[in-house]
N, CA, C and O atoms as a Maestro MAE file, in Angstrom:
{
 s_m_m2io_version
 :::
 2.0.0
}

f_m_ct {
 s_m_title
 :::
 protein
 m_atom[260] {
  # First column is atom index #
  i_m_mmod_type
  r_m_x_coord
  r_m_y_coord
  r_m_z_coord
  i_m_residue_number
  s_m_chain_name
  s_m_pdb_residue_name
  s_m_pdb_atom_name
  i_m_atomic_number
  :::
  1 25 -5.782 17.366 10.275 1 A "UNK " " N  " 7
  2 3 -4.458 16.834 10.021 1 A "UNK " " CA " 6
  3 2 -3.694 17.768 9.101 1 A "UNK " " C  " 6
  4 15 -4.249 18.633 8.422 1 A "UNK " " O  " 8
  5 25 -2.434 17.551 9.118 2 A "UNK " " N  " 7
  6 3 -1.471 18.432 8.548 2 A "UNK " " CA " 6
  7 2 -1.361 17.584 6.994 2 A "UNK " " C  " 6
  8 15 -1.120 16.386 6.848 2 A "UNK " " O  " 8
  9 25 -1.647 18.725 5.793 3 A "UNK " " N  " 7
  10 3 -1.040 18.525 4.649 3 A "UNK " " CA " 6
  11 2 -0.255 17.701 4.289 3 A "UNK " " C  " 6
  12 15 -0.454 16.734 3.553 3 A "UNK " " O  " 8
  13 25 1.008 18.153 4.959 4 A "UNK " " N  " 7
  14 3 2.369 17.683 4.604 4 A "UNK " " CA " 6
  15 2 2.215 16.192 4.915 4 A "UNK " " C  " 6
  16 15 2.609 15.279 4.190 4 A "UNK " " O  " 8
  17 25 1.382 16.029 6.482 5 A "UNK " " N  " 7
  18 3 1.409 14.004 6.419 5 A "UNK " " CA " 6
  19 2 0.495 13.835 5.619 5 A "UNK " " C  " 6
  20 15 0.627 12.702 5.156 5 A "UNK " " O  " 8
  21 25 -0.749 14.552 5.007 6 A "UNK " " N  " 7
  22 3 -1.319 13.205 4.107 6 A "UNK " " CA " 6
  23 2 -0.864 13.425 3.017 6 A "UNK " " C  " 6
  24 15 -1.265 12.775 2.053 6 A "UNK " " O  " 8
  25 25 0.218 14.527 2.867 7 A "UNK " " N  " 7
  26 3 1.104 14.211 1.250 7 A "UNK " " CA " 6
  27 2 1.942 12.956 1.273 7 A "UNK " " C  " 6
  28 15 1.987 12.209 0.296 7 A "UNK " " O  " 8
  29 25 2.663 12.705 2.486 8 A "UNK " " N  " 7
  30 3 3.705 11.609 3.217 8 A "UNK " " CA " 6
  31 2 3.317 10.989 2.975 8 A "UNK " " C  " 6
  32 15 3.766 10.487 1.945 8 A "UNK " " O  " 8
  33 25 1.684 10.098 3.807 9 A "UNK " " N  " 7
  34 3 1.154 9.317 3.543 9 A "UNK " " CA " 6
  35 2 0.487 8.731 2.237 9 A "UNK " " C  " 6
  36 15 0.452 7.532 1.959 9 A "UNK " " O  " 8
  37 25 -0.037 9.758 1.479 10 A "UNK " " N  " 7
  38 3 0.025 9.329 0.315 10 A "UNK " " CA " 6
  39 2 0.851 8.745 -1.060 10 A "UNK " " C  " 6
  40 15 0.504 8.183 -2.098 10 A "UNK " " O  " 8
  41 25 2.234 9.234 -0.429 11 A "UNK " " N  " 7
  42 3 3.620 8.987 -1.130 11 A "UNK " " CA " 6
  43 2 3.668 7.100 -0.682 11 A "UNK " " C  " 6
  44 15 3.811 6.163 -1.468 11 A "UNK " " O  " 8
  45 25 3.527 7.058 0.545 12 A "UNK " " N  " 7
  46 3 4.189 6.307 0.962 12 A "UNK " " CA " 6
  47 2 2.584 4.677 0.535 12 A "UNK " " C  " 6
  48 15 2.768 3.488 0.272 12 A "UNK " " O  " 8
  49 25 1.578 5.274 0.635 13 A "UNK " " N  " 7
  50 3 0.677 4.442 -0.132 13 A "UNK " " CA " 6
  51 2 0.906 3.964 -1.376 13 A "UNK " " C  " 6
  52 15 0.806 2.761 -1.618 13 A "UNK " " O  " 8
  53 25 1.254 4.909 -2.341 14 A "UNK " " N  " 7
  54 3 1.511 4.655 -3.614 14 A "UNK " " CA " 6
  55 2 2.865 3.972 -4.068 14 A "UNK " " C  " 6
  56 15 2.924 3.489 -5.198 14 A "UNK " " O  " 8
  57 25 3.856 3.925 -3.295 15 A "UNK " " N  " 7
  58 3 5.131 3.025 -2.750 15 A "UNK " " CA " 6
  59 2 4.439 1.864 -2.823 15 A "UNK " " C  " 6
  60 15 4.333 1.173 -3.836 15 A "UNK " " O  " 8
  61 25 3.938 1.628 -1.703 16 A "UNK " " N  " 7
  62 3 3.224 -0.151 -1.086 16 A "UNK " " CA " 6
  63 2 2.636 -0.091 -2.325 16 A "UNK " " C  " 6
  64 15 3.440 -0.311 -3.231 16 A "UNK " " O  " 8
  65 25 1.378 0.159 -2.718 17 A "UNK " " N  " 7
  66 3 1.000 -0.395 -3.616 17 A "UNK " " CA " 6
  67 2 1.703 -0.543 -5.243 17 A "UNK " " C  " 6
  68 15 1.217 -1.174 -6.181 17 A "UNK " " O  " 8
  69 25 2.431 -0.096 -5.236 18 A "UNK " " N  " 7
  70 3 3.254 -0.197 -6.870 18 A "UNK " " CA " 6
  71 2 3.796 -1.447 -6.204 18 A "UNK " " C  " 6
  72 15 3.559 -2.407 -6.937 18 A "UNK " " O  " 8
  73 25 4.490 -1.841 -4.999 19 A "UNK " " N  " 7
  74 3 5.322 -2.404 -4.556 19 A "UNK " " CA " 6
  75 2 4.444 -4.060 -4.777 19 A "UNK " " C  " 6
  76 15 5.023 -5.094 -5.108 19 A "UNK " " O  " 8
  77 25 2.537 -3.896 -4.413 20 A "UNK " " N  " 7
  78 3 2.218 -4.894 -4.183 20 A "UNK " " CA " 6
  79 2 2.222 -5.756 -5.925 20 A "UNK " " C  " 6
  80 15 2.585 -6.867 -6.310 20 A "UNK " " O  " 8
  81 25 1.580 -4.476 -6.640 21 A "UNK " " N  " 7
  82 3 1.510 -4.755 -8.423 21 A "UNK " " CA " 6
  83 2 2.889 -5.174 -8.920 21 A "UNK " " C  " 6
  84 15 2.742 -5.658 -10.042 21 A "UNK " " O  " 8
  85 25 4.066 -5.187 -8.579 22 A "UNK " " N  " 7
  86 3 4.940 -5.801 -9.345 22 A "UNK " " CA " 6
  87 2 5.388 -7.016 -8.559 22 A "UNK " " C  " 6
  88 15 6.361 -7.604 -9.029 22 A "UNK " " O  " 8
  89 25 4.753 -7.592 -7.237 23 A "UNK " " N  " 7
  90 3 4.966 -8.871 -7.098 23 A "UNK " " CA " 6
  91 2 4.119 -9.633 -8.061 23 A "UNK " " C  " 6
  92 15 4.527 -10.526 -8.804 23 A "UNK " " O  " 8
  93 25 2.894 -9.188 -7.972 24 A "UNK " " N  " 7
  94 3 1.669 -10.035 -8.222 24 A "UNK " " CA " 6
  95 2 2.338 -9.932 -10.573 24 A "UNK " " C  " 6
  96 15 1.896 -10.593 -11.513 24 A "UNK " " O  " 8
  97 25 3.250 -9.026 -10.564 25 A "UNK " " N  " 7
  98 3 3.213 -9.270 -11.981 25 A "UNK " " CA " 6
  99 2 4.699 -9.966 -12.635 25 A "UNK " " C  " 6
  100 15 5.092 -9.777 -13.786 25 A "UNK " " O  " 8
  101 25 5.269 -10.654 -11.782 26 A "UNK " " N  " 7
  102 3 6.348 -11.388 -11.923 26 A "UNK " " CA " 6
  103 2 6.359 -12.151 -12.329 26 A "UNK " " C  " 6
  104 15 5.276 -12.686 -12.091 26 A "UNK " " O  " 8
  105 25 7.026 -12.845 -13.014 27 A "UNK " " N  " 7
  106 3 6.796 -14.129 -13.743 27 A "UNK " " CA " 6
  107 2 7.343 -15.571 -12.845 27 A "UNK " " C  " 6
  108 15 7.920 -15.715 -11.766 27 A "UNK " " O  " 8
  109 25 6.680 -16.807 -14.222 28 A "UNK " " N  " 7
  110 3 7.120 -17.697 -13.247 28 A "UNK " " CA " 6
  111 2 8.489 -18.244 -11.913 28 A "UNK " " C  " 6
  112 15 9.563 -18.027 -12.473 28 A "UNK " " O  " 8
  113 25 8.716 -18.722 -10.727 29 A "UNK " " N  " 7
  114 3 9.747 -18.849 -10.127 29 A "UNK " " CA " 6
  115 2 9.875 -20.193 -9.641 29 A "UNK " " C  " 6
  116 15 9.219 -21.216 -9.446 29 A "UNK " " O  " 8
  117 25 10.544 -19.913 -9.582 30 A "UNK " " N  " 7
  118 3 11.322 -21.477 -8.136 30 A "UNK " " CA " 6
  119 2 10.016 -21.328 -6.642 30 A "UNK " " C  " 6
  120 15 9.509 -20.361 -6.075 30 A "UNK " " O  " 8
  121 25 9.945 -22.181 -6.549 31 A "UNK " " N  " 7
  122 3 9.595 -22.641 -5.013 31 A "UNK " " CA " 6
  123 2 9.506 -21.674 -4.191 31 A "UNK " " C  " 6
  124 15 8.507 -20.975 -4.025 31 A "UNK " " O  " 8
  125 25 11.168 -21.525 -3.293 32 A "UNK " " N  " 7
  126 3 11.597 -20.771 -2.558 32 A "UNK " " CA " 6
  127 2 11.405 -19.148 -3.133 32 A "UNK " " C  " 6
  128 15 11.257 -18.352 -2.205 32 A "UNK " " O  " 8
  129 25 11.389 -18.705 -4.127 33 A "UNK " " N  " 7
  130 3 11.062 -17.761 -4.203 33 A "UNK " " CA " 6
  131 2 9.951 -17.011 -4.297 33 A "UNK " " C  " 6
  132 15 9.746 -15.827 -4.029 33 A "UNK " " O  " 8
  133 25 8.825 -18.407 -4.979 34 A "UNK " " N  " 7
  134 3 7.479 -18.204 -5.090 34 A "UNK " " CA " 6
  135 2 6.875 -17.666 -2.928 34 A "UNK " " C  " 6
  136 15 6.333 -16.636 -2.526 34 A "UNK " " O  " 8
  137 25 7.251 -18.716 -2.269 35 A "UNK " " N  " 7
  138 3 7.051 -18.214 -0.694 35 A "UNK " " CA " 6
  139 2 7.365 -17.087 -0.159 35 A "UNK " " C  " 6
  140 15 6.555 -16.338 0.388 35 A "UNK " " O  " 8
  141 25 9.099 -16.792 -0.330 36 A "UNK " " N  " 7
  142 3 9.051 -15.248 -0.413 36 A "UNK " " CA " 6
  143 2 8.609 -14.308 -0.978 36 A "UNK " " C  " 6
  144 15 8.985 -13.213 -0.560 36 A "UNK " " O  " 8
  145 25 7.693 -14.340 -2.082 37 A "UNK " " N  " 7
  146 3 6.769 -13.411 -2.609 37 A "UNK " " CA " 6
  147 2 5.390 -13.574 -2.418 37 A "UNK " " C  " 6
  148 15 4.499 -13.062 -3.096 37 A "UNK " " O  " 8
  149 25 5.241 -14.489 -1.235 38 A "UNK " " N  " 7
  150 3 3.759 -14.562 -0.697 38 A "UNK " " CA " 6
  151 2 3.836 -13.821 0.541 38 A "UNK " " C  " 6
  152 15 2.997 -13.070 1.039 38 A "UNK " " O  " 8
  153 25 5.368 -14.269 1.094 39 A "UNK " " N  " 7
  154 3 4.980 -13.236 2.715 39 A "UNK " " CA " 6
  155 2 5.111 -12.350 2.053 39 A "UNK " " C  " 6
  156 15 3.941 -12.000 2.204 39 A "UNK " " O  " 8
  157 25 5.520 -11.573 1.374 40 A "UNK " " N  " 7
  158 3 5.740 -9.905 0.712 40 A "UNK " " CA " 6
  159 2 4.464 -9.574 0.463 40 A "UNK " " C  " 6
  160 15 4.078 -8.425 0.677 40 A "UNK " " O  " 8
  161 25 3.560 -10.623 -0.069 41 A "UNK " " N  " 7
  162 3 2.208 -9.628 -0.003 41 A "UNK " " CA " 6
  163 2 1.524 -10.229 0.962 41 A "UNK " " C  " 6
  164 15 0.303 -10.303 0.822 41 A "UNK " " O  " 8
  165 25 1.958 -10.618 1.786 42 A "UNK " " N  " 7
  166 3 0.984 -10.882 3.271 42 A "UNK " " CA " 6
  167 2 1.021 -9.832 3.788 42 A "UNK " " C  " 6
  168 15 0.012 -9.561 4.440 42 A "UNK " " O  " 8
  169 25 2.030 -8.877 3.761 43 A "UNK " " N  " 7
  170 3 2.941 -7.662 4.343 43 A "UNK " " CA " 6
  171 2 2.331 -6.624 3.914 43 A "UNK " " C  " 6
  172 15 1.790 -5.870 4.723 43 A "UNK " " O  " 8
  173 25 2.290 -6.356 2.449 44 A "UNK " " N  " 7
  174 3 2.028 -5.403 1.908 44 A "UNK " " CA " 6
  175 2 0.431 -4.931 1.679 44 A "UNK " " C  " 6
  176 15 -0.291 -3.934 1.693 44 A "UNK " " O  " 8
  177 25 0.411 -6.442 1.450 45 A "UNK " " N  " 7
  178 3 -1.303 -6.218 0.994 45 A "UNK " " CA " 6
  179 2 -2.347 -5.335 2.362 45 A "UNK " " C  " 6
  180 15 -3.123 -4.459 1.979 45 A "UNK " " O  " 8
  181 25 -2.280 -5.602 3.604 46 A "UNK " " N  " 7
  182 3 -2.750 -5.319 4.412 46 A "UNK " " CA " 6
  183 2 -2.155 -3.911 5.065 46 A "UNK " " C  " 6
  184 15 -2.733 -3.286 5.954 46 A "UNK " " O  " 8
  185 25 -1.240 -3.634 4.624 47 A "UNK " " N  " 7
  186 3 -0.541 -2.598 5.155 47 A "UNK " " CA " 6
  187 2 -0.788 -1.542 3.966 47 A "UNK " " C  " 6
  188 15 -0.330 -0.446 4.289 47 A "UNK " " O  " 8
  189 25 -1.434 -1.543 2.560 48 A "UNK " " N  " 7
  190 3 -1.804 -0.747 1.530 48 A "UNK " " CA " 6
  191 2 -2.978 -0.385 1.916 48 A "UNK " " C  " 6
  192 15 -3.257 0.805 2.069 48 A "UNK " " O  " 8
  193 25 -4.080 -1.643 2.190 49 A "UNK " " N  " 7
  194 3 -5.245 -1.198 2.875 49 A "UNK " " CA " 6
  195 2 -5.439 -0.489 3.831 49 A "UNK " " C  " 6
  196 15 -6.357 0.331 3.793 49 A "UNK " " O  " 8
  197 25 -4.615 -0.617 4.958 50 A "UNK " " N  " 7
  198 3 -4.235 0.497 6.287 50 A "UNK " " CA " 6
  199 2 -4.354 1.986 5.523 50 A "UNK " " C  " 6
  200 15 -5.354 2.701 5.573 50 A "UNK " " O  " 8
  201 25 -3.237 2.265 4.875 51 A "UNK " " N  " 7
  202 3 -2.786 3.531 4.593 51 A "UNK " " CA " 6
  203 2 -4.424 3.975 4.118 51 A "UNK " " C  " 6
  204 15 -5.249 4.659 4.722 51 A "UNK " " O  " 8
  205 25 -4.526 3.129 2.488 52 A "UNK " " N  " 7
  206 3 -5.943 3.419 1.386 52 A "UNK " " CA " 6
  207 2 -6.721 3.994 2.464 52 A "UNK " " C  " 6
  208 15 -7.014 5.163 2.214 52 A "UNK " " O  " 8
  209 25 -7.250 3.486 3.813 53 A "UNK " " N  " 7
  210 3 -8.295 3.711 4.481 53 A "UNK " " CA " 6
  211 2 -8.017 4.775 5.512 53 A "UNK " " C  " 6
  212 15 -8.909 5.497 5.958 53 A "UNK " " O  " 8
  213 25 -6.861 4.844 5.847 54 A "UNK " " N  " 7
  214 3 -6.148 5.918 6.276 54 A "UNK " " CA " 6
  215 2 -6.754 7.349 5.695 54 A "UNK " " C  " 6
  216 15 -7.556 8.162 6.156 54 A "UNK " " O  " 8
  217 25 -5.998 7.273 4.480 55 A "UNK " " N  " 7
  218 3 -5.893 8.519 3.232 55 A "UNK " " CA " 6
  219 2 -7.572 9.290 3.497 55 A "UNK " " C  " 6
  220 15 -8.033 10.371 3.865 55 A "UNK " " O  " 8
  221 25 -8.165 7.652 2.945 56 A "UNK " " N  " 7
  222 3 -10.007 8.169 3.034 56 A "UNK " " CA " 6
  223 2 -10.955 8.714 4.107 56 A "UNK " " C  " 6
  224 15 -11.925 9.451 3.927 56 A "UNK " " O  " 8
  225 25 -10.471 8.192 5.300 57 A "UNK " " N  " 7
  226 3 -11.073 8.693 6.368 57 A "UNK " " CA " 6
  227 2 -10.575 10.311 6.804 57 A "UNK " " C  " 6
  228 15 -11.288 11.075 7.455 57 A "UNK " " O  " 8
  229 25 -8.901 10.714 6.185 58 A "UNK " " N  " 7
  230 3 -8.849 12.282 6.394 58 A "UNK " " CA " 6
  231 2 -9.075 12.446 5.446 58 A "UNK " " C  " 6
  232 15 -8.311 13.403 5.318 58 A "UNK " " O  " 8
  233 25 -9.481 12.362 4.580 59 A "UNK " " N  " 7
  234 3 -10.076 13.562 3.003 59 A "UNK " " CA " 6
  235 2 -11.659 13.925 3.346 59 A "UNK " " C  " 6
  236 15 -12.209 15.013 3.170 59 A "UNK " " O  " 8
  237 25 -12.293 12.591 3.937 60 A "UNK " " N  " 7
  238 3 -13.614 12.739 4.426 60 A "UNK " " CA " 6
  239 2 -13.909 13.632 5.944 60 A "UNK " " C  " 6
  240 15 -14.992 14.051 6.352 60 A "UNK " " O  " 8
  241 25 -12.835 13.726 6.456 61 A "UNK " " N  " 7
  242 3 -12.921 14.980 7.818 61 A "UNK " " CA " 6
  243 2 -12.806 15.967 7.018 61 A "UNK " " C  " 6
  244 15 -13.727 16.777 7.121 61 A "UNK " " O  " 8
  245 25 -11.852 16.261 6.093 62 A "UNK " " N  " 7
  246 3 -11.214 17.241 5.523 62 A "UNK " " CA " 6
  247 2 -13.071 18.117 4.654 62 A "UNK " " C  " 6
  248 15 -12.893 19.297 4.353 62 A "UNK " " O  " 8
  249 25 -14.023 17.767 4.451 63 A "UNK " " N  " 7
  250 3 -14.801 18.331 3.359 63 A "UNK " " CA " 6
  251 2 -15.756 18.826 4.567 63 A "UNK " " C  " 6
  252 15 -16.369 18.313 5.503 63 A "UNK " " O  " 8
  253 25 -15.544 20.084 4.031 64 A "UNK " " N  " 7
  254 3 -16.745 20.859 5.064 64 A "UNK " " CA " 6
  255 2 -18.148 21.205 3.963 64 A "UNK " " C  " 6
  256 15 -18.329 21.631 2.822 64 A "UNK " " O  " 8
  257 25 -19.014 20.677 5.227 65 A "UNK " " N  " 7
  258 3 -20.254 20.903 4.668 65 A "UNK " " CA " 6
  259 2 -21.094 22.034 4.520 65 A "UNK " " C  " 6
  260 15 -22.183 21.924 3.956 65 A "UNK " " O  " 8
  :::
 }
 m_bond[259] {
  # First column is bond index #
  i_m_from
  i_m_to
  i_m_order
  :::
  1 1 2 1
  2 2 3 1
  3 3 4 2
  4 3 5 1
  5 5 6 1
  6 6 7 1
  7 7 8 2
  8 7 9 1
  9 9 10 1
  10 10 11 1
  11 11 12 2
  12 11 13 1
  13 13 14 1
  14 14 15 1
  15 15 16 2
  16 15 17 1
  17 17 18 1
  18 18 19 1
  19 19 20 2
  20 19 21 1
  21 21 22 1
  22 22 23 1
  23 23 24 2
  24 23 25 1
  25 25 26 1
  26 26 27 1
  27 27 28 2
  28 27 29 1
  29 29 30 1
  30 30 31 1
  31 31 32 2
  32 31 33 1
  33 33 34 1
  34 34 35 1
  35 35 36 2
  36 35 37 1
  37 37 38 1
  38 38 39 1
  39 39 40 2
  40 39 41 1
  41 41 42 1
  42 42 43 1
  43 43 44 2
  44 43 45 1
  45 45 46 1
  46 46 47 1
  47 47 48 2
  48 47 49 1
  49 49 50 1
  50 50 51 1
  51 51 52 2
  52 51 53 1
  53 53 54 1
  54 54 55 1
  55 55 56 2
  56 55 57 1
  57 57 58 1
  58 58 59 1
  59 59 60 2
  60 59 61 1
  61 61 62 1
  62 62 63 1
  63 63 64 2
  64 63 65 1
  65 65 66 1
  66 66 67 1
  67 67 68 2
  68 67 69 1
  69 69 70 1
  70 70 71 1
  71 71 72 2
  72 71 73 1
  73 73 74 1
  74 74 75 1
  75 75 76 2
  76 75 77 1
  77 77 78 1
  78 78 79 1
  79 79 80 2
  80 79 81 1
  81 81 82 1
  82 82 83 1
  83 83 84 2
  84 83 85 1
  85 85 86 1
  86 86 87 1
  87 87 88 2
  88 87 89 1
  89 89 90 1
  90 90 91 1
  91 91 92 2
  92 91 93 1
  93 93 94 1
  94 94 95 1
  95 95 96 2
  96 95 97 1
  97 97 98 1
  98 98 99 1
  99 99 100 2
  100 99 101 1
  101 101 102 1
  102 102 103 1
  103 103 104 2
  104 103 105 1
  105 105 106 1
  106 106 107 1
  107 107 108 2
  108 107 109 1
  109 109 110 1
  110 110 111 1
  111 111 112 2
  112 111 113 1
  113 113 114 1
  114 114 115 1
  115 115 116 2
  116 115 117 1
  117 117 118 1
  118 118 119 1
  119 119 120 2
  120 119 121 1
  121 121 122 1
  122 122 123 1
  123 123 124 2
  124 123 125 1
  125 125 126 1
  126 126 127 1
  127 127 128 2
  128 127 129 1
  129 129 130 1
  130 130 131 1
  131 131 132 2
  132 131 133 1
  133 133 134 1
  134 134 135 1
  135 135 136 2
  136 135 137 1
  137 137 138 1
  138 138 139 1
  139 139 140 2
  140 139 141 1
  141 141 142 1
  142 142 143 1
  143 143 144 2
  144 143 145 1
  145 145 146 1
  146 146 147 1
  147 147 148 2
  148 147 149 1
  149 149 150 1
  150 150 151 1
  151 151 152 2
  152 151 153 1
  153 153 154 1
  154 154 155 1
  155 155 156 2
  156 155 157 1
  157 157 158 1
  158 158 159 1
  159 159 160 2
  160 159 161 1
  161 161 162 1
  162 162 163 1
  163 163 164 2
  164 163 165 1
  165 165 166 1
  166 166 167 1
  167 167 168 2
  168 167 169 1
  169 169 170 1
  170 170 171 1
  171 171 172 2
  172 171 173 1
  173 173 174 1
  174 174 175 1
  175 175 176 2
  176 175 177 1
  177 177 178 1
  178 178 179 1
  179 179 180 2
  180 179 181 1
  181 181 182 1
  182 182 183 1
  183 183 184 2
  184 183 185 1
  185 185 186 1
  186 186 187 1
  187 187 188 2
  188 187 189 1
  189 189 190 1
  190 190 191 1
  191 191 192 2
  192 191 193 1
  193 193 194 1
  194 194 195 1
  195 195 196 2
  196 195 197 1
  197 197 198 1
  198 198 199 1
  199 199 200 2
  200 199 201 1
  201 201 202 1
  202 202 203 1
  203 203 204 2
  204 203 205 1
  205 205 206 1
  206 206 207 1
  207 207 208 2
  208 207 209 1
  209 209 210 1
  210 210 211 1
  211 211 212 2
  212 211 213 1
  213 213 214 1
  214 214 215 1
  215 215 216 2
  216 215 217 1
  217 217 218 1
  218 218 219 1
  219 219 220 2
  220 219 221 1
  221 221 222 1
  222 222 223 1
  223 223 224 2
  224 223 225 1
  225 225 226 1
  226 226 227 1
  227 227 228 2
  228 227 229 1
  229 229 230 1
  230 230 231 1
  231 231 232 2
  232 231 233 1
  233 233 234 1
  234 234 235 1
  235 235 236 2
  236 235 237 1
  237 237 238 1
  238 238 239 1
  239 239 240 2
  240 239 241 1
  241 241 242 1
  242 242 243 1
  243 243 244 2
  244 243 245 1
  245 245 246 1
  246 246 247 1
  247 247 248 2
  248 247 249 1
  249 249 250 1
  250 250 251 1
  251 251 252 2
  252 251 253 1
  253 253 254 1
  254 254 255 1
  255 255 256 2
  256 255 257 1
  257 257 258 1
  258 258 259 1
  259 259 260 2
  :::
 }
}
């Protein structure tokens, strides 16, 4: 794989996940807002793991033995 995407991809991991840490560090809300910050990490959470496992599986092609 090309550099430049797992620099991308790694940019774009560290996005989602900052993104998932400042839902989860919000303070108390309303109702309606508490739900919209559950689908946000229904969204995110699984889509951080994508990338995370992404990232790991080319760093691990990437090491020659």
């Amino acid at each position: 794989m090309n550099t430049t995407f797992m620099g991308i991809l790694g940019l774009v991991t560290m996005i989602i996940w900052i993104m998932v840490s400042t839902e989860l560090s919000k303070s108390q809300k309303k109702k309606e807002e508490k739900e919209n910050s559950r689908r946000k990490l229904f969204v995110l959470m699984p889509a951080g793991m994508v990338c995370t496992i992404a990232i790991v599986i080319l760093f691990i092609q990437r090491i020659q033995f």
